[in-house]
C-alpha positions as CSV (number, residue, x, y, z in Angstrom):
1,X,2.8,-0.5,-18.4
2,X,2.4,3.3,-19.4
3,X,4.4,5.7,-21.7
4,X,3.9,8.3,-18.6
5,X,6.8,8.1,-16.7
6,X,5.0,11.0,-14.0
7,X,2.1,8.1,-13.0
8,X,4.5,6.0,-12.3
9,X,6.9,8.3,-10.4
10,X,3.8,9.1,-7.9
11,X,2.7,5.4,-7.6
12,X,6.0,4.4,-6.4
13,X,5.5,7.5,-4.0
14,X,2.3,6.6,-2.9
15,X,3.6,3.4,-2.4
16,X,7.0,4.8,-0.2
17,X,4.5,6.4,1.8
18,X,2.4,3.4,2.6
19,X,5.8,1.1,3.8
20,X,7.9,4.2,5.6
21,X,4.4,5.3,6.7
22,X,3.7,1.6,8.0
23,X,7.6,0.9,9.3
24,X,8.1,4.4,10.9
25,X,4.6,5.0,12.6
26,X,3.9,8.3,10.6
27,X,-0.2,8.4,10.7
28,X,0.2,11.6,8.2
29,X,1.7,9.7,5.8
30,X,-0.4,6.7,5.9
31,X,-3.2,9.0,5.5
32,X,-2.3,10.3,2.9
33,X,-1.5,7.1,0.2
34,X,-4.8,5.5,1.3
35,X,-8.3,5.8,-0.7
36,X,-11.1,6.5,1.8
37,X,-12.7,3.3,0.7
38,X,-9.3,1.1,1.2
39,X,-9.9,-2.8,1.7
40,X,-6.4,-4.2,3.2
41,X,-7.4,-7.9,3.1
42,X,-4.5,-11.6,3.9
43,X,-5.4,-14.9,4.0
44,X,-6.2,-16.4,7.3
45,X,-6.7,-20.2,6.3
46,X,-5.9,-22.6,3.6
47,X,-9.4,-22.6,2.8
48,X,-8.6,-18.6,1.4
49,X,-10.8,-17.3,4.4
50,X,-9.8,-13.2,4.1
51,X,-9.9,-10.8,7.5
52,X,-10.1,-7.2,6.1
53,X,-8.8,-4.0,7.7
54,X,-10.4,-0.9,6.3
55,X,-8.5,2.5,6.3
56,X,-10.1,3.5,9.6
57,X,-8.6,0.6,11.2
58,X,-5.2,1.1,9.1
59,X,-4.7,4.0,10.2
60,X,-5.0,3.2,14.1
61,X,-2.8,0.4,13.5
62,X,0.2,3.0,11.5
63,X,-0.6,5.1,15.2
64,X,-0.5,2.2,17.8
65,X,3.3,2.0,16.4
66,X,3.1,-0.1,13.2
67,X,6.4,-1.3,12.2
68,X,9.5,-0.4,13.6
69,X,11.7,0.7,10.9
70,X,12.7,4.1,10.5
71,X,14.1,3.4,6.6
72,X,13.3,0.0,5.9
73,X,14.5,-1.5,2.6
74,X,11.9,-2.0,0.0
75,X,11.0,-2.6,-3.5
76,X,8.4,-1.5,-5.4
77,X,7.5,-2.7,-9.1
78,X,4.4,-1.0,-11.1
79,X,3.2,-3.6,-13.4
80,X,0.8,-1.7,-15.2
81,X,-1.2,1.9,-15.4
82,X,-4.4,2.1,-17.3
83,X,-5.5,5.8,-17.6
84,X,-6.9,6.2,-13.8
85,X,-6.0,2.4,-12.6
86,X,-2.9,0.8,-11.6
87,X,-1.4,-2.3,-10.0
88,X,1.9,-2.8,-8.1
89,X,3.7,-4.9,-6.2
90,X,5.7,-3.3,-2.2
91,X,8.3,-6.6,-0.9
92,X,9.5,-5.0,2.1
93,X,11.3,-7.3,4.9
94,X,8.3,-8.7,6.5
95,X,5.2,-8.4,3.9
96,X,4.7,-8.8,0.1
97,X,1.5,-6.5,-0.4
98,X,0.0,-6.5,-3.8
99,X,-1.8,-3.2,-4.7
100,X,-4.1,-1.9,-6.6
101,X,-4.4,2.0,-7.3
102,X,-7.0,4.5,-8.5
103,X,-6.2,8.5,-9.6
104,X,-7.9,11.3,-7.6
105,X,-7.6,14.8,-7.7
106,X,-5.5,14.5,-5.5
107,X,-3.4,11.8,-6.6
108,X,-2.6,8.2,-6.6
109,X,-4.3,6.6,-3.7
110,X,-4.2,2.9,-2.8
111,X,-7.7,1.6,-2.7
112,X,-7.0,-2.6,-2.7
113,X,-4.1,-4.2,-0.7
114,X,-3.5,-8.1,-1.1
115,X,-1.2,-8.9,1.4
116,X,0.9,-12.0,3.2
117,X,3.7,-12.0,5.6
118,X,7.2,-13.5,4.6
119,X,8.1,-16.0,6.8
């Protein structure tokens, strides 16, 4: 993990802001917890075929309504921050989204999501 308490403070905000930004519609807050080179990828066979949304897409998903949860229930657990890296893990009640996180200047944006449904 990290001694720095701060990084992992703003991870689980960037990470708040992905799921209320995904469950509530808000495009602004979407926007603003993913890298511009995001890669949100699931499995779509057995056979670990991948289809991949990129943050262009994401965000015109987050707009066309997304989810539809105001304050949806959540938990997010940092596993562990490297100097400018970072990996964490959003259960929320429909996904389990594994990501992966890089420092900017302005902040910790979400630049790999792993994701299934929960079914």
């Amino acid at each position: 993990m990290t001694d720095n308490q701060d990084d992992v403070t703003q991870i689980e905000a960037a990470a708040a802001d992905y799921i209320k930004g995904w469950y509530s519609g808000d495009v602004a807050r979407m926007d603003r917890c993913l890298h511009e080179d995001l890669v949100k990828r699931t499995p779509t066979s057995p056979d670990g075929d991948l289809r991949a949304v990129s943050k262009a897409r994401m965000l015109e998903l987050t707009a066309d309504g997304g989810g539809d949860m105001i304050d949806p229930e959540y938990e997010t657990v940092v596993f562990r921050v490297s100097q400018d890296i970072a990996s964490a893990v959003v259960t929320s009640p429909e996904y389990v989204d594994f990501l992966q996180l890089v420092r900017t200047n302005d902040g910790w944006k979400i630049v790999n999501i792993l994701f299934r449904t929960l079914s």
